[in-house]
Each structure stands twice: as C-alpha cells, then as structure tokens.
C-alpha positions in Angstrom: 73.9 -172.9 128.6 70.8 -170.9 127.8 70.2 -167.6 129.2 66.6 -166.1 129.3 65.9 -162.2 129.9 63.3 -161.4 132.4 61.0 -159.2 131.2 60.2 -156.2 134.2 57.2 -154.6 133.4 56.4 -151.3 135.2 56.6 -147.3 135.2 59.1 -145.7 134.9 60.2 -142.2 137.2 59.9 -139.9 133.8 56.4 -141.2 132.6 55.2 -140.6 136.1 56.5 -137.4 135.9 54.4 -136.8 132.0 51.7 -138.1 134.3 51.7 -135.5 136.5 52.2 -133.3 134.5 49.6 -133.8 132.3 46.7 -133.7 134.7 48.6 -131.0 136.5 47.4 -128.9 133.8 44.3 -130.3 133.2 43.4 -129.7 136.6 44.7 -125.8 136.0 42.6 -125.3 133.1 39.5 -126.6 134.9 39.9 -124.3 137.9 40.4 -121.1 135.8 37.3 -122.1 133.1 34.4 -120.7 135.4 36.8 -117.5 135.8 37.3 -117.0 132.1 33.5 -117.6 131.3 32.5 -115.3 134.1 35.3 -112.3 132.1 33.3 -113.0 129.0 30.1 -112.6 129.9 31.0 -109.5 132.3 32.4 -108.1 128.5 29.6 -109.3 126.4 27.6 -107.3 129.1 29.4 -104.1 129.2 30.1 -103.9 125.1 26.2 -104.2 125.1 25.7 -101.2 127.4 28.1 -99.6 125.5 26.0 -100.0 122.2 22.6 -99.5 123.9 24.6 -95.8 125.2 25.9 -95.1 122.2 23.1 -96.0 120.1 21.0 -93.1 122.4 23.3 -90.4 122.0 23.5 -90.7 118.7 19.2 -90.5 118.6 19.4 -87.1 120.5 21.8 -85.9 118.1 19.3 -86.6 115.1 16.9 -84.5 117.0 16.4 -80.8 116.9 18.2 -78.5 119.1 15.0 -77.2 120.1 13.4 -80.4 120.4 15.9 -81.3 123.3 14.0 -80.8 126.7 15.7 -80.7 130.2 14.6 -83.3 131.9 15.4 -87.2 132.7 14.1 -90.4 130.7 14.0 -93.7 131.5 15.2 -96.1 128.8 13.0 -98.9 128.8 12.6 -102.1 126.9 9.9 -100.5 124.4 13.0 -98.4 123.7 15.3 -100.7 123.3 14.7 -104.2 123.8 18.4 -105.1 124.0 17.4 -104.1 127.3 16.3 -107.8 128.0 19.9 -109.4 127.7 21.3 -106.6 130.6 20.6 -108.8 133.6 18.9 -106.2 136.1 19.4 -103.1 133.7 18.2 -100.1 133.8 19.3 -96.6 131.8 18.3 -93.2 131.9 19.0 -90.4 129.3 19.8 -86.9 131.0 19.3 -83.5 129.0 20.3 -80.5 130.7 21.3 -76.9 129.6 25.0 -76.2 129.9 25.8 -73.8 132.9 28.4 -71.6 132.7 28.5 -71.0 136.2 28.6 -75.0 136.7 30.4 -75.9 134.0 32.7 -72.7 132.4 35.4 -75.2 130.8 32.5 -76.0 128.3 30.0 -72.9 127.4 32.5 -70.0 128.8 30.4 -67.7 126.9 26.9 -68.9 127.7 27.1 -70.5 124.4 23.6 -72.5 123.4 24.5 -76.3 124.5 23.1 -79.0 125.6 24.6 -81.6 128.2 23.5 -85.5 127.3 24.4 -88.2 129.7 22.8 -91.6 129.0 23.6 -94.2 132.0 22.8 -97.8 131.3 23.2 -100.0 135.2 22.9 -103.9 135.0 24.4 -106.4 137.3 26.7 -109.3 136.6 27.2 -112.1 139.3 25.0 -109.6 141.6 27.5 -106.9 141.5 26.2 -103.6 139.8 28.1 -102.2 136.8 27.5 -99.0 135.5 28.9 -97.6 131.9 27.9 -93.5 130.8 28.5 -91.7 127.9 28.2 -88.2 127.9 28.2 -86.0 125.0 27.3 -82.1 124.0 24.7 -80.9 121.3 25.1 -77.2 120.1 22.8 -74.8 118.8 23.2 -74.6 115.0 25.4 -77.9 115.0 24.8 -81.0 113.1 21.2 -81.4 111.8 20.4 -78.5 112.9 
C-alpha cells in the first residue's frame, strides 16, 4: 500500500498577521511624512531668522554708540539677501534710547543705553511666525 501526502498550499494566520503588520506601518510612516517635512522646514525657517537677527545685532554693536540713531529700519534684501529664502519675510531693526521712566529695571540711573530690537516676520504654510531679539548697547561699552 502506497500512501501519498497532499501537498496544501496556502497562508497561514501568522504570515497574514506579518502582512498586516507590515503595511500597517508603512501606511503610518506615509501619513506622518508630509507632517515631519512640514516640522523641518518650519525649523530651517525659524533657525534662519534667527541668524538673519542675530547677525543684525551684532552689526549695531560694531557701530559707534553715537552712531546709533532712534529710529526704525527696514531690513531688506540689499541688506541681507538671506532675506529671499523667508517665504513672505520682512524685518525691521528698532533703536531707541532707554527710558528710565519706561523701563527703570534697565537704566535706573538714566545711564547712556541704547534699546535694539531686530524683528524678522515670514510665513510658513500661510501662518505668520515671528522671532525678535532684543539686546542693549552702552555708552563706553564694547568698541566704543
């Protein structure tokens, strides 16, 4: 007598579960891909209006004490062209004379500072972001 095996061909429960599972999580990483791309760009954005800020503060500090006029400036792409890869920037650099009356925590005793606030705005997925830096210059400081 002579006995043959069938052979049953099919899938079995666990490797439709490995199935599943696999393009479970393929499916997860495609959803959350525009996401993370969107949180990169949003940084790339902000660390470059951080530079751009930063990068202005430090050329009013180079200037003279006396060379530093109240007043407001625009900063434009002549001024820094990094200014081209802030989608919708714009900045502005703000020198004012510290007020003790306004501000007594920082000149109590009408010391000679300067106030400098450089704001850089852009907009990332059509939502405005703004970073500022603000920093003080004294009479008699550095570089002075």
């Amino acid at each position: 007598m002579r006995v043959t095996l069938k052979n049953e061909s099919g899938v079995s429960l666990i490797e439709s579960l490995l199935v599943i599972i696999v393009l479970s999580a393929i499916i997860l990483l495609m959803a959350n891909l525009p996401n993370a791309l969107g949180l990169v760009n949003k940084s790339k954005h902000l660390s470059l209006a951080r530079e751009i800020a930063v990068k202005q503060i430090e050329d009013k500090k180079a200037t003279s004490y006396a060379n530093l006029v109240p007043g407001t400036t625009n900063i434009t792409v002549t001024v820094d062209p990094r200014m081209t890869s802030l989608p919708g920037s714009s900045g502005t650099v703000k020198v004012e004379d510290c007020d003790p009356l306004v501000s007594p925590q920082f000149c109590p005793n009408s010391e000679h500072i300067k106030i400098i606030t450089v704001t850089i705005n852009w907009k990332d997925n059509n939502k405005p972001q703004t970073t500022s830096l603000n920093t003080f210059i004294g009479e008699g400081g550095l570089n002075q």
